[in-house]
C-alpha positions as CSV (number, residue, x, y, z in Angstrom):
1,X,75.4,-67.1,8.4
2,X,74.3,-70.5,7.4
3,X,72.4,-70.8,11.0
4,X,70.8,-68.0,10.1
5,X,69.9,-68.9,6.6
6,X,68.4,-72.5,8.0
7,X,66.4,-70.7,10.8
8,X,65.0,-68.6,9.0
9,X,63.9,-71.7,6.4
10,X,62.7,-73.8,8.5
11,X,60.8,-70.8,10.5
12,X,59.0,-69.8,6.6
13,X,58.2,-73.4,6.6
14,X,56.5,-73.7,10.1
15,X,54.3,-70.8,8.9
16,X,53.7,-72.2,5.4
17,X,52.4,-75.6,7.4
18,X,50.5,-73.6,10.0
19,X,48.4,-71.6,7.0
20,X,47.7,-75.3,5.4
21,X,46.7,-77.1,9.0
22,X,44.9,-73.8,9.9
23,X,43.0,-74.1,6.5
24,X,42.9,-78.1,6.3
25,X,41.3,-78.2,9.7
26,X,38.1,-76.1,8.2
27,X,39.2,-73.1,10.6
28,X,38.4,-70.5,8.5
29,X,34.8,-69.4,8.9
30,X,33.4,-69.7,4.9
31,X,29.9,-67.8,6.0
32,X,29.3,-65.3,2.9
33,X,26.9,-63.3,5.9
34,X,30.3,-62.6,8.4
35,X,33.4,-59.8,8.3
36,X,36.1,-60.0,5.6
37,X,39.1,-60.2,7.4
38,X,41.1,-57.6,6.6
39,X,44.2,-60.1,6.1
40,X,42.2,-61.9,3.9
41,X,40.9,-58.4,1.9
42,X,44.2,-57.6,1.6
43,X,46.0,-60.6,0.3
44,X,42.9,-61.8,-1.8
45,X,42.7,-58.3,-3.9
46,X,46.5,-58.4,-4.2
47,X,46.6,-61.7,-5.8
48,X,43.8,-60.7,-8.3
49,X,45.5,-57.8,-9.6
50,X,48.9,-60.1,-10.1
51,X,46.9,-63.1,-11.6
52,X,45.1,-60.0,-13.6
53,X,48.6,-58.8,-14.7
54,X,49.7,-62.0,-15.6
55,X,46.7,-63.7,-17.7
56,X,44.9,-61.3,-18.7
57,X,45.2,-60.7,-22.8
58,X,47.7,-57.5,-23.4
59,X,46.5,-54.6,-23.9
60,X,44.7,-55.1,-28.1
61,X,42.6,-53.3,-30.2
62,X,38.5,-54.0,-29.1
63,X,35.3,-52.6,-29.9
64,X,34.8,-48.7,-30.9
65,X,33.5,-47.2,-28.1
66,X,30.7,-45.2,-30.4
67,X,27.0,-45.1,-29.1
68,X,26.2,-48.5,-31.1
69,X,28.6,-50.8,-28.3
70,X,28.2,-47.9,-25.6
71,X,23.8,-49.0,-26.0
72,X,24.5,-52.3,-27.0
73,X,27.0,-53.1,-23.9
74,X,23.9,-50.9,-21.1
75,X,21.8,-53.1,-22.5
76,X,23.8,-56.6,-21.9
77,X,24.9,-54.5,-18.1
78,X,21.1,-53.8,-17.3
79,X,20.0,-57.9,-18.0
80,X,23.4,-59.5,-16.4
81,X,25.2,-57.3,-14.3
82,X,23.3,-54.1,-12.5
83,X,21.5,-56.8,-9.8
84,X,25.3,-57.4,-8.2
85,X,27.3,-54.1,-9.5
86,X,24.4,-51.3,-9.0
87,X,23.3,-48.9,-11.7
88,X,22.2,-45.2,-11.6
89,X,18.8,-45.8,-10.0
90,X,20.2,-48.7,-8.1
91,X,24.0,-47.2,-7.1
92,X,23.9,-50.3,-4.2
93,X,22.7,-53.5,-5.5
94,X,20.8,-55.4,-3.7
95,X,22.5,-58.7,-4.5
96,X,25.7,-57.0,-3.4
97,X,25.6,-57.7,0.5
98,X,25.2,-61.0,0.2
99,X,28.6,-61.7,-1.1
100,X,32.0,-62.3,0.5
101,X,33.9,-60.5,-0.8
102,X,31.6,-57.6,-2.3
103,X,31.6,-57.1,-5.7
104,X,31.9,-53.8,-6.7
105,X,29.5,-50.9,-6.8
106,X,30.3,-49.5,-9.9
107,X,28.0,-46.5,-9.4
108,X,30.0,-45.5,-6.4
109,X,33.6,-47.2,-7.4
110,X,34.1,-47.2,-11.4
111,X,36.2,-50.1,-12.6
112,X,40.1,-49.5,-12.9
113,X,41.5,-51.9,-14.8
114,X,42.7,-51.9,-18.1
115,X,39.6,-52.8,-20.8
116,X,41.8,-56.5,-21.2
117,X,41.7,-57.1,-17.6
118,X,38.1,-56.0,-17.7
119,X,37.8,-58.9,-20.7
120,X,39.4,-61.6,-18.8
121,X,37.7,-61.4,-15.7
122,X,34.2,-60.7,-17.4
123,X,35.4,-63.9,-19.8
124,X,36.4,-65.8,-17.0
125,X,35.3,-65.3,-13.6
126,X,36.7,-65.2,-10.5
127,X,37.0,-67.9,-8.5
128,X,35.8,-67.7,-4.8
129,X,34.2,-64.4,-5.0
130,X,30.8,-65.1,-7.0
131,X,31.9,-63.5,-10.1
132,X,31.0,-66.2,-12.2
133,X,32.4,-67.0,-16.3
134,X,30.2,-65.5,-18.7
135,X,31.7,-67.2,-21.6
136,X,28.7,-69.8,-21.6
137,X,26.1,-67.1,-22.3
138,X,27.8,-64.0,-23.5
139,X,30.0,-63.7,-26.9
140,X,33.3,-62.6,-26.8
141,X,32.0,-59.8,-29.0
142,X,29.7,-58.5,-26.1
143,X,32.5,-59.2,-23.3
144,X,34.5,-56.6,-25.2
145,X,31.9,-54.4,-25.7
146,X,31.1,-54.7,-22.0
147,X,34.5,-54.4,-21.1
148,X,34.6,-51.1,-23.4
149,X,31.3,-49.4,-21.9
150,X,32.8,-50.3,-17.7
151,X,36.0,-48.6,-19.0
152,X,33.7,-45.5,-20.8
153,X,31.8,-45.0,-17.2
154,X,32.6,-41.5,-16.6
155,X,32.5,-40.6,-20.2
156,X,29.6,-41.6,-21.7
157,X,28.1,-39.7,-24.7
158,X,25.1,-37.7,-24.5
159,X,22.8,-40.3,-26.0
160,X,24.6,-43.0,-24.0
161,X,24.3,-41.4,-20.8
162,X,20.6,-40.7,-21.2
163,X,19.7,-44.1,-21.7
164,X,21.6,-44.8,-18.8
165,X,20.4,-42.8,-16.4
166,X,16.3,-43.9,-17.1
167,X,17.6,-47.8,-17.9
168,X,16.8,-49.7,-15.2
169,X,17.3,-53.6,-14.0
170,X,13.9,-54.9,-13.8
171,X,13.5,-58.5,-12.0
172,X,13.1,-61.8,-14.0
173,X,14.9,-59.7,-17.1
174,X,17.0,-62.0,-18.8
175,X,19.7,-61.1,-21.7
176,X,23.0,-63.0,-23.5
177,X,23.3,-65.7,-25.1
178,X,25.4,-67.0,-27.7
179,X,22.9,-68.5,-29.6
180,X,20.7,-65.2,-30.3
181,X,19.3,-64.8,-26.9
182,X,20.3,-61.8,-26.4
183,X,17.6,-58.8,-27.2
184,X,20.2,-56.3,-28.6
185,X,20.6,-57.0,-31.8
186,X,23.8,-55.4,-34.1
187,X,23.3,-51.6,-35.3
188,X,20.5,-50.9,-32.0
């Protein structure tokens, strides 16, 4: 048994070295314009949802989702996140073939994780996929709304869901800030 048990050691270890000389070496191909591999796809959206699991705040109370946030959070989507997520004129962003992995299209796909998860990674980024922090320009009174409204997708009010549907991302918009920037101002 111990044979065994040190075989199959030092056979994890010749693997674990092979990864790191296969990666050292610069032989994985880091073109954002290439093929996921599906290896890659696999293990890189498993470790997300177990890094989401793990840091991601627990589950707390957040913004109402009433048609105040529900605009507010459109608003904040339209200028920040429709050019690499989509929106309802615009179900495939543009932006969104150019990344490696591809974010998203939220118009085809709506979000599944919990609104926390949605906080942290809106918050926070994630690394290596061009989902980048937006705790420099967004408060974390707007992440939660945001995170509320990707959550409230599929069951947006009436009022909501018209605004929705003629909003559109127009080029060279620009939104967020925590020092005022932003155009949506409390009670719009």
């Amino acid at each position: 048994m111990g044979k065994f048990f040190s075989g199959f050691l030092i056979g994890a270890l010749l693997l674990v070295a092979g990864i790191l000389s296969f990666l050292s070496f610069g032989m994985m191909d880091p073109r954002a314009d290439t093929a996921v591999n599906p290896i890659e796809q696999a293990m890189s959206a498993g470790a997300l949802d177990a890094s989401l699991k793990h840091f991601a705040p627990r589950p707390m109370d957040t913004v109402p989702a009433n048609d105040t946030n529900m605009l507010a959070a459109m608003r904040i989507y339209q200028s920040n996140c429709a050019h690499c997520h989509g929106d309802p004129q615009h179900p495939e962003a543009a932006m969104a073939s150019s990344f490696k992995p591809r974010p998203p299209q939220f118009m085809k796909d709506p979000p599944s994780l919990l609104t926390s998860q949605e906080f942290y990674v809106i918050k926070h980024g994630v690394r290596w996929s061009g989902m980048p922090a937006w705790d420099y320009k967004l408060s974390d009174h707007e992440i939660w709304q945001l995170s509320v409204f990707l959550n409230q997708m599929g069951s947006l009010s009436p009022t909501v869901k018209e605004a929705w549907r003629t909003a559109s991302f127009a080029p060279g918009q620009r939104g967020g800030g925590k020092a005022g920037q932003h155009p949506v101002k409390a009670g719009e």
